[in-house]
N, C-alpha and C positions, 0 to 999 in steps of 0.2 A: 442857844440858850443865853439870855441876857446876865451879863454878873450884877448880882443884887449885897447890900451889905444892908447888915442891921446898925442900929444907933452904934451896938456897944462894939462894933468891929470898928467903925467910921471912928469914934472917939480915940479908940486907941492906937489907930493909925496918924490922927490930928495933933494926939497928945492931950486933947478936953475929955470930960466928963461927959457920960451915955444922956444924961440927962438936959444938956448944954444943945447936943448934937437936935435930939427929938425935940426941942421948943424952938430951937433954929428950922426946923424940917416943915414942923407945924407951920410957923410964922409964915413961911417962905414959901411952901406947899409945895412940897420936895414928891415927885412924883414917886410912887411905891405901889409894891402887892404885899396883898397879907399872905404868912404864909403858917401855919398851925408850931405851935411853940410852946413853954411850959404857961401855964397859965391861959392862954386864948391864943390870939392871933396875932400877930407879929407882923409890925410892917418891915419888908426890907426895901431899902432906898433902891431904884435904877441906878445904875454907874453912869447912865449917857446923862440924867438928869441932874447931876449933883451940882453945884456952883463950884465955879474953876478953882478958888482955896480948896478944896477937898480933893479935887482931882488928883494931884500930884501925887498926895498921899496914898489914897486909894489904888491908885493905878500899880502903886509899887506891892500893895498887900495882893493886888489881882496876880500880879506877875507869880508871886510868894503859893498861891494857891495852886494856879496851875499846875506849878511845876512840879508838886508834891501829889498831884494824882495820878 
């Protein structure tokens, strides 16, 4: 199973605003799946795909997840 994160997880991992993350995503074409959420479809980002500033961060909130399942 690949780790996918949405905008508002990525942001508050980065420290920016959800909305900063998805026009960065957009721009950049951050590869993603939709996946069903409140209102439609939801993209969540890939973790392999993300640009290396995010990674860092990301990587510690993946660590954070696991170990709480």
């Amino acid at each position: 199973m690949e780790n996918t994160f949405t905008a508002k997880q990525i942001a508050a991992a980065v420290g920016v605003n959800d909305r900063t993350i998805r026009t960065r995503a957009n721009k950049d074409k951050w590869a993603s799946v939709l996946k069903p959420g409140r209102g439609g479809q939801i993209p969540h980002y890939i973790f392999a795909s993300l640009p290396s500033d995010c990674l860092l961060y990301t990587s510690d909130a993946a660590d954070e997840r696991s170990s709480v399942d």
